[in-house]
C-alpha positions in Angstrom: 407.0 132.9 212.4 405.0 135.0 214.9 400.9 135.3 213.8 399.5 138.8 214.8 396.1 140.2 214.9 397.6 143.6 216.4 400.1 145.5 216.4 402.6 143.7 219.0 403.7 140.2 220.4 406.0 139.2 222.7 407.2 136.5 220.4 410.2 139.1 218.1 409.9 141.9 220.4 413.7 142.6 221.6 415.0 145.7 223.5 416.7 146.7 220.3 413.4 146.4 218.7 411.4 149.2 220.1 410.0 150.8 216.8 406.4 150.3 215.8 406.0 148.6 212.6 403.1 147.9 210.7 399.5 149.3 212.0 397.1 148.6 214.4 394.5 146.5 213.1 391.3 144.5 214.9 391.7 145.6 218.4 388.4 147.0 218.1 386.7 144.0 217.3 389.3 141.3 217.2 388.9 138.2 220.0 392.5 139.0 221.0 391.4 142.1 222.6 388.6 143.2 225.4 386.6 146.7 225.5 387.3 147.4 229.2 385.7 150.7 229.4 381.5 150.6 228.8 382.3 154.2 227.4 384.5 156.8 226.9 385.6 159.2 230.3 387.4 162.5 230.6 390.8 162.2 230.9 393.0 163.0 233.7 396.0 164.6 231.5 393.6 167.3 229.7 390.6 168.9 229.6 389.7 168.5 226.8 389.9 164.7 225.5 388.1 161.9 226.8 389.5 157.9 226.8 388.2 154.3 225.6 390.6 151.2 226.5 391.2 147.7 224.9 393.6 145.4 226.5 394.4 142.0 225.2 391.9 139.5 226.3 394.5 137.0 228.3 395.0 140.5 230.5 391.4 141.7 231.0 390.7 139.9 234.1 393.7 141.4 236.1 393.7 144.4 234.9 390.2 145.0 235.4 391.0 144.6 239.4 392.8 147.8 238.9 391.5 151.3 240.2 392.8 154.4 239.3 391.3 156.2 242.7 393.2 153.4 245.0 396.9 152.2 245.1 398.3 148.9 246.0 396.3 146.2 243.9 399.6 144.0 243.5 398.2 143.3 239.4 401.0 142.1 237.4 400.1 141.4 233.9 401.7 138.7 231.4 404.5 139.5 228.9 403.0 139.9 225.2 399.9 142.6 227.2 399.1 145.4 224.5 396.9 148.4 226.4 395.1 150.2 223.6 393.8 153.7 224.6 391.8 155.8 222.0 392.1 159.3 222.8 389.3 161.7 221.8 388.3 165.5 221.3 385.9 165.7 224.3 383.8 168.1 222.4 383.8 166.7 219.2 384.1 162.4 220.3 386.8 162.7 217.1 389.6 160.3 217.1 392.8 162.3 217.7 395.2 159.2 218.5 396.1 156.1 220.6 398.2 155.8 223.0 399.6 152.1 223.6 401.4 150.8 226.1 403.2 147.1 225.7 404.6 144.4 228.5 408.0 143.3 226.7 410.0 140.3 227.4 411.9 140.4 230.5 414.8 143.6 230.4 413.0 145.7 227.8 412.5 148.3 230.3 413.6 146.9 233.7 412.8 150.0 235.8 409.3 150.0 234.7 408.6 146.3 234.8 409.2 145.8 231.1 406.1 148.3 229.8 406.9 150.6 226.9 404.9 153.1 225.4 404.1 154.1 221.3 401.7 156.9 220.3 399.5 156.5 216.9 397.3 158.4 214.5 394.0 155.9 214.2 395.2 154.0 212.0 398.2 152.7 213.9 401.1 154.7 212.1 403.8 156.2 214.4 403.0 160.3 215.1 406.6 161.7 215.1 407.7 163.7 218.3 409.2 167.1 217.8 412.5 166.1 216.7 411.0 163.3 214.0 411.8 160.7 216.3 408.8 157.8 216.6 406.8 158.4 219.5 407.9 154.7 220.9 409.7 153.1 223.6 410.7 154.1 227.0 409.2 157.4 226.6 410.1 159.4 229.8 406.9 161.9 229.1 404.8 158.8 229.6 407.0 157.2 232.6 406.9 160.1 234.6 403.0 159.5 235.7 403.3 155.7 235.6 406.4 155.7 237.9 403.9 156.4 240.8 401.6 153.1 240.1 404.5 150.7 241.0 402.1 148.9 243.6 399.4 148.7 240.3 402.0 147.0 237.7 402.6 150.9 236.7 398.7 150.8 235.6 396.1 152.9 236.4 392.9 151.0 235.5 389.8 152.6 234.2 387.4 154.6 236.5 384.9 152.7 238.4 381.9 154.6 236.8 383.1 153.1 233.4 384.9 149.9 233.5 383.8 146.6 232.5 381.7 144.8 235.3 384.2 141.7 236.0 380.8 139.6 236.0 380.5 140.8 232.2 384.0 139.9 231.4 382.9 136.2 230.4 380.7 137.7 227.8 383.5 139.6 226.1 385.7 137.0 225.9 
């Protein structure tokens, strides 16, 4: 039986599998996860929300070497990496949603190196799309922007301005 402090492992995770189950729980404070951002930034998708990222802690390092204003780091992070971003009213700081992202076992999603993609309320239950449809899996809405970071593992990072100094990362894990 797979333990979990989140919402994913690698461990049962199968292409067939996709749906989220359960809820997010502990990524805020749990040791399985690292606050990569110091505080929240304006996102790049709207004007009006602003972003705060979690990534498991076995992934912090790499990903942390990752720069969303340069192209080419070469970062490839482990199987089992969960990518928790909080999205915010930019006005208000309210918790709209979080937008996950998850590195799956080998042939998940082959044509973007295995990541797949869920979207939350806060509490870690599925929002529905349009048609009623869970907002998980291959999601081409998502895709379409990540596509372009091949060179970055399909990852864009978190601004320099915010993101965890590397030399701090000892202290959060």
């Amino acid at each position: 039986m797979c333990m979990c402090v989140a919402l994913f492992t690698a461990c049962s995770m199968a292409p067939e599998d996709l749906s989220m189950r359960g809820r997010v729980y502990g990524y805020q404070s749990a040791p399985a996860f690292t606050h990569v951002s110091t505080d929240r930034y304006a996102s790049e998708l709207a004007d009006d929300i602003s972003i705060d990222v979690w990534i498991s802690t076995q992934a912090a390092a790499a990903y942390l070497a990752i720069d969303p204003d340069v192209d080419g780091s070469q970062i490839e992070l482990p199987d089992g990496t969960v990518i928790v971003r909080e999205v915010h009213d930019l006005a208000t700081g309210e918790l709209q949603k979080l937008t996950v992202m998850v590195k799956g076992p080998i042939g998940v999603v082959p044509e973007m190196d295995d990541w797949w993609f869920a979207v939350t309320d806060a509490e870690g239950d599925p929002l529905l799309d349009d048609t009623g449809a869970e907002q998980a899996g291959e999601m081409p809405q998502c895709q379409s922007c990540h596509l372009d970071r091949k060179d970055d593992g399909y990852l864009f990072g978190v601004p320099a301005p915010v993101r965890l100094p590397a030399s701090d990362l000892r202290q959060a894990i």
